[in-house]
Structures are given as structure tokens and as C-alpha cells.
C-alpha positions as CSV (number, residue, x, y, z in Angstrom):
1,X,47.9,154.1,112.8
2,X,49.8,152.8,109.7
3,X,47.9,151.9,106.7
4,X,50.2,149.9,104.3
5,X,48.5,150.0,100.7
6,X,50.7,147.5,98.0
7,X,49.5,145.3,95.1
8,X,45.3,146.0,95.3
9,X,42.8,142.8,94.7
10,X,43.0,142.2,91.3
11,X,39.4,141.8,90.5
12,X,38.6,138.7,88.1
13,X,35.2,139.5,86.8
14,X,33.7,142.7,85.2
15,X,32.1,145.2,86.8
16,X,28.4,146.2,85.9
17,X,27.3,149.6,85.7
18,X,24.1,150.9,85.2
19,X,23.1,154.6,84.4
20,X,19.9,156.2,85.7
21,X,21.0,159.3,83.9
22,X,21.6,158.1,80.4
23,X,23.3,161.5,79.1
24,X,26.3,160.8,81.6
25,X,29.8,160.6,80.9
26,X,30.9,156.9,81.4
27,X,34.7,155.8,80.8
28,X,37.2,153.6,82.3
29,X,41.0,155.1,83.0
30,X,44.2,153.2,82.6
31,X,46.7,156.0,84.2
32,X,46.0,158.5,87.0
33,X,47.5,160.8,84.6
34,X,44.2,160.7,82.8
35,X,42.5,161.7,85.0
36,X,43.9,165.2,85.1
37,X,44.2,166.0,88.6
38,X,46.3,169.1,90.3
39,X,49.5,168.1,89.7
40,X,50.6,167.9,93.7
41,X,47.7,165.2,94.4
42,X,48.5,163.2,91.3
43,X,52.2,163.4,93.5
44,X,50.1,162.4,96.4
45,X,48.6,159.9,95.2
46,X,52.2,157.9,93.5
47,X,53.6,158.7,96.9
48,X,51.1,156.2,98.1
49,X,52.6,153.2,95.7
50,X,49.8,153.5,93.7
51,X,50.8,153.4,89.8
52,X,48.0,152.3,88.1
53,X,44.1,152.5,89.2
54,X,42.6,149.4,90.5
55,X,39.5,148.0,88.8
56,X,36.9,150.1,90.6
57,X,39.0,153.2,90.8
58,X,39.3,153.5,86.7
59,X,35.9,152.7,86.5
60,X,34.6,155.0,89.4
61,X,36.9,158.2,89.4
62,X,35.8,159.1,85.9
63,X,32.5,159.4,87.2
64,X,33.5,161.2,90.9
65,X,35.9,163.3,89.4
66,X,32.9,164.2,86.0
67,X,32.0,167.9,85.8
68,X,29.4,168.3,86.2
69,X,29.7,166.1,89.4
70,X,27.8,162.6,89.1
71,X,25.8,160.9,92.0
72,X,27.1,156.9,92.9
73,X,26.6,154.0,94.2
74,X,29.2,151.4,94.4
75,X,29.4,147.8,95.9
76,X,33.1,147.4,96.4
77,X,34.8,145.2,99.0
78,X,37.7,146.1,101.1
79,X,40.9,146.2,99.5
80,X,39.6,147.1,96.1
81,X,41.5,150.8,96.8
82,X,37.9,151.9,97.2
83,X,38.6,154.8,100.2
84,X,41.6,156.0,97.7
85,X,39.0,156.4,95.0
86,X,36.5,158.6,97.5
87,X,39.3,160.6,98.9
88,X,40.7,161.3,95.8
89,X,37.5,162.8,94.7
90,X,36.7,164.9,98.2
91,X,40.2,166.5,97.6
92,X,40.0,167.3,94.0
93,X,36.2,169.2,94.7
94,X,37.5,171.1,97.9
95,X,38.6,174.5,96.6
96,X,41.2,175.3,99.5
97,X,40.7,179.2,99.5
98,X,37.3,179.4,100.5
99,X,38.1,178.1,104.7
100,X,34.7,176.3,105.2
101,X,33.7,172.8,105.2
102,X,33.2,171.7,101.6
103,X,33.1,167.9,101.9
104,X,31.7,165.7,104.8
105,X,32.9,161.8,104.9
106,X,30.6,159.7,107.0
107,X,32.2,156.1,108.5
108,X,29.8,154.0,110.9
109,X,33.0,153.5,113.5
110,X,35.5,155.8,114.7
111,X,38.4,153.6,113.8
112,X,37.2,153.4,110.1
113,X,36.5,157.4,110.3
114,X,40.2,158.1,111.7
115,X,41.8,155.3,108.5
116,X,40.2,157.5,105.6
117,X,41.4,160.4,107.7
118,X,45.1,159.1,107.1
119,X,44.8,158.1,103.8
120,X,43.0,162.0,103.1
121,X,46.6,163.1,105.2
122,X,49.0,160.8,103.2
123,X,47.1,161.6,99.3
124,X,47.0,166.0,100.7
125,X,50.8,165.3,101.8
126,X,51.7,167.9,98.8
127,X,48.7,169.9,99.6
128,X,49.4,171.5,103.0
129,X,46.6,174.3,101.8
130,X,44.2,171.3,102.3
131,X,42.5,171.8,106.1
132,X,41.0,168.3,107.8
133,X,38.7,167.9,110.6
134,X,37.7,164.8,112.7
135,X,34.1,164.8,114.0
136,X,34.7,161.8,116.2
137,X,34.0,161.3,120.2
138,X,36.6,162.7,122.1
139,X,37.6,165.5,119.6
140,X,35.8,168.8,121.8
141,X,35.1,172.2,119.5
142,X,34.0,174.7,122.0
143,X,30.7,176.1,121.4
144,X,30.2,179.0,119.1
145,X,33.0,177.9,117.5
146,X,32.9,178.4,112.9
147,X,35.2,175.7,111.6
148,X,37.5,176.5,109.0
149,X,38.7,173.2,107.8
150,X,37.4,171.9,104.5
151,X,36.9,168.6,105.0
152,X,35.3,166.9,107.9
153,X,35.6,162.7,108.3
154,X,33.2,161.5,111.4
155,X,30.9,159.3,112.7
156,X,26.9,160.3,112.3
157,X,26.3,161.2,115.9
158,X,29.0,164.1,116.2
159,X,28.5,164.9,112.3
160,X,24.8,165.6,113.4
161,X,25.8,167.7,116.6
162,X,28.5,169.8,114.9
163,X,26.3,170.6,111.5
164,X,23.0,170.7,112.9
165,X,22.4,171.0,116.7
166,X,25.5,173.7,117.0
167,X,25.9,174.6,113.9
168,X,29.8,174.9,113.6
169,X,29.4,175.0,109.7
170,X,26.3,175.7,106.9
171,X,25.1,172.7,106.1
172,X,23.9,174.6,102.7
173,X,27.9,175.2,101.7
174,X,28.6,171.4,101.1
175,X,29.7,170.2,97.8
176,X,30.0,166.4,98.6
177,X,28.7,163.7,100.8
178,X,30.4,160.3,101.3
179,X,28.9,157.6,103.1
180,X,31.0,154.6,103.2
181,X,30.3,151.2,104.7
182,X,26.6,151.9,104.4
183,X,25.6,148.3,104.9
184,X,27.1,148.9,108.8
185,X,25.3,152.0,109.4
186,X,22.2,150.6,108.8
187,X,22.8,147.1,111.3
188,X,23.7,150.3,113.8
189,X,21.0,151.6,115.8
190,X,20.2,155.1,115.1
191,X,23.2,155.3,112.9
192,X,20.6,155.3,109.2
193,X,18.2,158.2,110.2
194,X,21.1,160.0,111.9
195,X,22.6,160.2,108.0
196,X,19.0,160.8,106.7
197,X,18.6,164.2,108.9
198,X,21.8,165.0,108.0
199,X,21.8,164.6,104.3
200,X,18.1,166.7,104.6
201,X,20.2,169.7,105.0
202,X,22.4,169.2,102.6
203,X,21.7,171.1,98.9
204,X,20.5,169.7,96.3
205,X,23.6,170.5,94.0
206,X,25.7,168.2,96.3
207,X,27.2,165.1,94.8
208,X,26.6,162.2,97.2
209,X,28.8,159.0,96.7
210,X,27.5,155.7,98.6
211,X,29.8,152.7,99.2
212,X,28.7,149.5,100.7
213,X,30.0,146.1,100.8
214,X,26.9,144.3,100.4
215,X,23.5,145.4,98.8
216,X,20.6,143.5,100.0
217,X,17.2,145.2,99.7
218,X,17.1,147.3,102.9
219,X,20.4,149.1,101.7
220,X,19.2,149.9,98.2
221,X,15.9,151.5,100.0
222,X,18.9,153.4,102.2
223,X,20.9,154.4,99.0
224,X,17.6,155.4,97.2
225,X,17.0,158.1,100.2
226,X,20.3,159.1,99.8
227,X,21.5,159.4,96.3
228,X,19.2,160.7,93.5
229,X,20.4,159.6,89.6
230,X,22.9,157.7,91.0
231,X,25.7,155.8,88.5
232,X,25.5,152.3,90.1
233,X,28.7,150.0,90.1
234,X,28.9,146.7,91.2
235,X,31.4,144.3,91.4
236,X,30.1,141.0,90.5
237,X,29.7,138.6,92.9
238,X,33.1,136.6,91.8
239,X,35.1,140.0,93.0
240,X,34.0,138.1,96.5
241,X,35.9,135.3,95.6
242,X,38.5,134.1,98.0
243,X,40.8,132.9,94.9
244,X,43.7,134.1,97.7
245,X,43.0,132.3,100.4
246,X,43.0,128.8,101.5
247,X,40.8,127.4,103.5
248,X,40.8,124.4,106.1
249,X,38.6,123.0,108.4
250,X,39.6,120.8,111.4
251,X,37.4,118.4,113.1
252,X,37.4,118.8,117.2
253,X,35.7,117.9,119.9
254,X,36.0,120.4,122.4
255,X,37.5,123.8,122.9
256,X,40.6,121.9,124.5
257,X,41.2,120.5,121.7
258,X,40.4,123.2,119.4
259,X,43.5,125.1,121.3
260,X,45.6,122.4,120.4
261,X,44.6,122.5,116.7
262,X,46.1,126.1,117.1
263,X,49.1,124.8,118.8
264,X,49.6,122.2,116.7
265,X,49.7,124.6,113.5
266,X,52.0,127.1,115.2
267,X,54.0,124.1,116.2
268,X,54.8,123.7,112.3
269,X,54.4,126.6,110.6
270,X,55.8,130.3,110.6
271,X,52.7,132.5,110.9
272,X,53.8,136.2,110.6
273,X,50.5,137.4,112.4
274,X,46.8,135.8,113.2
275,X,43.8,137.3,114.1
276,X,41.3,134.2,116.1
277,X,37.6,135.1,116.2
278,X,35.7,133.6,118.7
279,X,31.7,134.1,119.7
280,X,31.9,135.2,123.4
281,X,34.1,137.2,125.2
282,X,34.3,134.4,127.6
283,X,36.0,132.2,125.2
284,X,38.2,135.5,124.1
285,X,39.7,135.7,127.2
286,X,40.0,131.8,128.0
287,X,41.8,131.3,125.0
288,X,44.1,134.1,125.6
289,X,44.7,133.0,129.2
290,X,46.0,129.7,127.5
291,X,47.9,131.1,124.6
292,X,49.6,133.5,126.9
293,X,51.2,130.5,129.0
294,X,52.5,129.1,126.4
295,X,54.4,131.8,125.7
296,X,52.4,133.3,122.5
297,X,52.2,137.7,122.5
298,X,48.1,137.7,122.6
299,X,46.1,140.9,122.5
300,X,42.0,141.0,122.8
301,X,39.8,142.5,121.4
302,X,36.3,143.2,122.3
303,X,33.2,145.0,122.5
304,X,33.3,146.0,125.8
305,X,36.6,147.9,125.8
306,X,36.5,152.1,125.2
307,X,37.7,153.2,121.7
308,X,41.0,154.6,122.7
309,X,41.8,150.9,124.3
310,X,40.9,149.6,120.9
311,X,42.9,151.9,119.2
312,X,45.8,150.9,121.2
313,X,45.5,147.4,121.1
314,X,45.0,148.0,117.0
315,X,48.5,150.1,117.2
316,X,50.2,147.6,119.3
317,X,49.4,144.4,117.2
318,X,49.7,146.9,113.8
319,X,52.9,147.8,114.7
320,X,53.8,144.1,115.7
321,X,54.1,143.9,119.5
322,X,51.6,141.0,119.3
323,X,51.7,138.5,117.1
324,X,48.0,136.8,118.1
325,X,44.9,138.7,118.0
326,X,41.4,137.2,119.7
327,X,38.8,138.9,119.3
328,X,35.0,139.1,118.8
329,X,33.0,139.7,115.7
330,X,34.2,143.7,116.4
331,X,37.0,143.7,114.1
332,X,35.4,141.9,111.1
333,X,35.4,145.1,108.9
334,X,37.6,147.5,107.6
335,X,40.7,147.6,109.2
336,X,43.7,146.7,107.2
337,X,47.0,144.7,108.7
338,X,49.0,143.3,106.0
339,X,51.2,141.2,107.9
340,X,48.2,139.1,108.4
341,X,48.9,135.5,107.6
342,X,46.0,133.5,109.3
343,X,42.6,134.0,110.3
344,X,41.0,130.9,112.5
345,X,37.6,130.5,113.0
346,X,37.8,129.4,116.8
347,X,33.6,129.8,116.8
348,X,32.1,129.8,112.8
349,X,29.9,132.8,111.9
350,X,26.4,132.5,112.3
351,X,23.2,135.1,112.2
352,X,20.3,134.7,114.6
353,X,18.7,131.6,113.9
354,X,22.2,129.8,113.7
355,X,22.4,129.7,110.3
356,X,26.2,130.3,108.4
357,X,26.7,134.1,108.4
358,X,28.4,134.4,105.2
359,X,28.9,137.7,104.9
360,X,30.6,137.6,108.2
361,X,32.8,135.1,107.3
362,X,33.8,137.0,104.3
363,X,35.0,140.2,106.4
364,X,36.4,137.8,108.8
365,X,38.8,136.0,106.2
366,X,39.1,138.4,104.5
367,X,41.6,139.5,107.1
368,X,43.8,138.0,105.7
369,X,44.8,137.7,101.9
370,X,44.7,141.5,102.1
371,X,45.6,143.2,98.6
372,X,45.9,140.2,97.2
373,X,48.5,138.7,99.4
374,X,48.2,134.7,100.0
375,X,46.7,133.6,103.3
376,X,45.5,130.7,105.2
377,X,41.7,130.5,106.7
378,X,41.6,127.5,109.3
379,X,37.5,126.7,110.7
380,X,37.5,125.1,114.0
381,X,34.4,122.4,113.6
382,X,33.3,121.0,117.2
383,X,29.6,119.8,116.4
384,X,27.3,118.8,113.2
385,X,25.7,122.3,113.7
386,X,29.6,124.1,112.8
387,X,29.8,121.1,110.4
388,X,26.6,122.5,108.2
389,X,27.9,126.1,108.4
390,X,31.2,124.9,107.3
391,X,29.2,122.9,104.4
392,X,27.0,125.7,103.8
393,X,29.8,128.6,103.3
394,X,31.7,126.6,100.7
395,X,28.5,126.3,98.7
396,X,27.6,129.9,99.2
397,X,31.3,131.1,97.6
398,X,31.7,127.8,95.6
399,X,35.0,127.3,97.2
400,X,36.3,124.1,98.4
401,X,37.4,124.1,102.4
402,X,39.1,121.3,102.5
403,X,39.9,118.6,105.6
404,X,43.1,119.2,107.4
405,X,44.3,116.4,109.5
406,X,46.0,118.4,112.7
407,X,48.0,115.4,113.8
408,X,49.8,114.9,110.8
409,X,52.8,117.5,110.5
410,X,53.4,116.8,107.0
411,X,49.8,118.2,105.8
412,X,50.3,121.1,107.7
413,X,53.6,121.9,106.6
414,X,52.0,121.6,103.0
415,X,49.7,124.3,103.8
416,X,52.5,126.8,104.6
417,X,54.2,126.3,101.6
């Protein structure tokens, strides 16, 4: 899986911290170099491209990287450079010549557990001393067995099973806990108390770091069971801007003629790669029926495929075999591919009482416009139901979505520009 990392979101507004322990050090870095790390991850970390912090990494290393080590919570969106931040600070703590587990990284999905695993592998490239373990389905440890890797990345289940059930490693001997994407863990069943009994039998001197892309109530009351003192950073609401991206609707009438909006707009301009989300897997696999006879390289994606079939689809249309991906709302978090140039809304987002979804809609553009690339968002509006969530995103993020009129070549040649 390649992870390409160039040019992170520039963030527009502040960010506001607050500080439950006032005695704490609190700081902001400009460099890496200030931050004063073994000289071989600092080479790591340039190797990346990275040459100056992004907004939350000066504001949040200072604190990860403090001695003595500082609890957090931090609401950062993807591409912020937010998993370089945490990885940087689980390999600074991990002292490499004591061969236990010092560092467990929680992710609610196994594709998002194995991408912080690769950008650990890529940052420890200069620090082969560095040992990492995936505690993911399909990776077998025989029984009985002590590991002696010093950081383990999983999902809850086999973290649980592995620390607790088998005990492979003491629980007692961990220094720091990350749990990123929090908001997902607790929409997944079992996934919440499944970090709860974990982080029960962890010490009391660990540091625990929280990420989360979203912080209604029920995550706070997560985070508060988690992380005790906590530094709390939050990017202001305007960080969920999508100043990047333009966005379109296009009035249809049926899905036949949604599928020719999409033609139509392939038909004028050059779209490096597109990711369609639709609301069944019915319509999924009609629409890549169609696209495929018309000579377009589709791939699907949905829920009811195994994880290494995603994984492979993801690789394929990563590495550019396909150009088109459909898929459910599966892929709307946390996995990066830059080439991205267009997300379209076949079905809009909406929550159980058919409302807009806008937090959906926000992972789901954010597709595209990835580290603050320009990209094109096109909504596919078939009834006055769509109509009011189309209405009601662009007063939710303040953002115009303007008309596009599919028949006339001109406008959408404008919007390629």
C-alpha cells in the first residue's frame, strides 16, 4: 500500500487548546529540528517530504513528545499529517533495547491499522533497531508465544485477544496508548468497550493520546474514560472547510440519467481518478455494469467483500489499474489516494431519518482535495428530498454548491480548468 504524503492542508483558522493541567508545558514548533528528536528519525521523518510541521503537528508534538509525557486529545481531520504526529511520538518513547511491547496503536479498521503501520515503517526507515507488530485478522501468533516487538498497531478485537485473553505481552509494561479515529470505534459495535477493557490494564503512568475527527457528546464521554488531564486541541470548525474543493450539483431525473451526467463530464474533462459513492450495493454494481461497457476501468467496493479483497481492489485502483471507483459508504474515511480528482455523489449522504449526513459528506469529499490539492465534488440530485440535503450541506459548511448545467460542454470545461 503506498501512502503518498506532499503539501499538508494548510489550516486557515487557529487552533484552540485548552489545559486541564495548568502547570503543563504548552508551545508551538516551527522546525522538526526543535523538537530534538534522535537524529536517525528526524532523517526519517525529512525522508518522508516533510520539512516543516503542519499546524497540528507544531502544536501537538510539543505536548506528545513533553517529559514528563502529557495526556491528549485532539480533533484533527485527515490530511492534517495527524498519524505522522502520533507515530512520531510512539517511536521517540519506544526504548529499542528493552524487546517488549512499549506502545500499542489502536485503528477501528484493518486497512487504517496496516496505513499507520507504513508510515511507523517509512518514519523507523533509519531505525532498523525499531521492532513492529500487526495485531490484525489474519496475522496468527501461536499460543504461548512472548512478543518481542515494541510496537504493536491493531484493531481492538485481536489487541484484546493478544494482551488480555493470551497474554502475549504485560499489559503493565506499556508506555503509550493511541486510539485514533475514535469517533468510528464508537459507531462500531463492541469496538468502545473493547478499548475500555483494554485500556483497564494499562498503568496509570501511560500517556494515552486520543484522535477523532468529530467530537459530539458521546465521544467526549469516550475520551473522558480514556484519557485523564488531557491537553485538548481542536481545530476550529473552518479547518473543515472545503476552501479546495469545488462543488456542483446536477439536476436529474433518474439514475439513467444520473449515468449520463457522469458521461457527460468524462466526455469533457480529463479526470485523473474518481471515487462514485452510491447508497446500495445494488446501484454499486449497476453502475459498474454500465461504466464497464463503455469502456471505463471500474472497481467496487463494498461491505460485503473480505478484507484481503478490499485490500486488493484499494492496491489496484492505488496503484492506478482503475481509474473509477464505486463504492458504498465503506471507504468514506481514512484512506489516502492522491491522484484523486473527483468525488460524485451518485446517492447524497443521509443518517437515519433521511436527513443530510454531513459529516459523511465531509469524509466522502474529502476524497478528493487531499493535502490540499484542488478537486471537483459533483452531487447527483434526482428528487426534492436530495434537493434539501444538497440545500442543507451548503448551509451546514457555508459553502456555495453551485448549479452545473450537464448539457452544456462549455460549463463543464470551466470546471476543469
Amino acid at each position: 500500500m503506498k501512502i503518498i504524503r506532499q503539501g499538508l492542508v494548510e489550516s486557515k483558522l487557529d487552533i484552540e487548546i485548552q489545559r486541564k493541567d495548568p502547570n503543563s508545558p504548552l508551545y508551538s514548533v516551527k522546525t522538526f529540528e526543535a523538537l530534538h528528536l534522535k537524529p536517525n528519525l528526524l532523517k526519517g521523518v525529512y525522508a518522508m517530504g516533510f520539512n516543516a510541521p503542519s499546524k497540528i503537528q507544531e502544536t501537538a508534538l510539543p505536548t506528545l513528545l513533553a517529559d514528563p509525557p502529557q495526556n491528549m486529545i485532539a480533533q484533527s481531520q485527515s490530511g492534517t499529517g495527524k498519524t505522522a504526529a502520533f507515530v512520531l511520538a510512539m517511536l521517540t518513547r519506544v526504548d529499542p533495547t528493552k524487546n517488549y511491547p512499549q506502545v500499542l496503536c489502536l485503528s477501528p479498521t484493518y486497512e487504517l491499522a496496516i496505513q499507520t503501520g507504513e508510515v511507523a515503517a517509512k518514519m523507523a526507515k533509519f531505525c532498523p533497531e525499531i521492532k513492529l507488530k500487526y495485531a490484525v485478522r489474519g496475522e496468527e501468533v501461536p499460543r504461548g508465544t512472548k512478543l518481542t516487538d515494541h510496537i504493536v498497531i491493531g484493531t481492538p478485537g485481536k489487541m484484546l485477544d493478544w494482551g488480555v485473553k493470551f497474554g502475549m505481552f504485560d499489559m503493565s509494561k506499556i508506555k503509550v496508548f493511541v486510539l485514533d479515529e475514535a469517533d468510528v470505534m464508537i459507531d462500531r459495535q463492541g469496538h468502545q468497550d473493547q478499548c475500555i477493557r483494554i485500556h483497564k490494564c494499562l498503568p496509570t503512568t501511560c500517556q494515552m493520546m486520543f484522535f477523532s475527527a468529530t467530537y459530539g457528546a458521546n465521544v467526549m464521554e469516550f475520551a473522558e474514560v480514556i484519557v485523564p488531564n488531557p491537553i485538548i486541541i481542536r481545530l476550529l470548525r473552518e479547518e473543515e472547510s472545503l476552501d479546495n474543493i469545488k462543488q456542483y450539483y446536477v439536476k436529474c431525473k433518474s439514475p439513467e440519467e444520473k449515468y449520463r451526467a457522469i458521461c457527460n463530464i468524462y466526455g469533457v474533462i480529463t479526470i485523473g481518478q474518481a471515487i462514485i459513492f452510491c447508497h446500495t450495493r445494488k446501484t454499486a454494481s449497476w453502475l459498474s455494469e454500465k461504466m464497464s461497457k463503455d469502456g471505463h476501468s471500474v472497481a467496487v467496493l463494498s461491505g460485503e467483500l473480505t478484507v484481503d479483497q478490499r485490500i486488493a481492489v484499494l492496491d489496484r485502483f492505488r496503484a492506478g489499474l482503475e481509474k473509477v471507483l464505486i463504492t458504498t459508504n465503506v471507504l468514506s474515511r481514512g484512506i489516502d489516494v492522491e491522484q484523486v480528482t473527483l468525488v460524485v455523489n451518485f446517492d447524497m449522504p443521509m443518517d437515519m431519518d433521511k436527513k443530510a449526513d454531513c459529516e459523511t459528506y465531509l469524509h466522502r469529499i474529502g476524497r478528493t482535495g487531499r493535502f490540499g490539492k484542488a478537486g471537483i465534488a459533483i452531487n447527483l440530485v434526482d428528487s426534492t428530498q436530495a434537493m434539501d440535503i444538497c440545500k442543507e450541506i451548503e448551509s451546514h459548511f457555508g459553502k456555495k454548491i453551485q448549479l452545473l448545467d450537464i448539457e452544456d460542454a462549455e460549463e463543464i470545461e470551466k470546471i476543469g480548468a
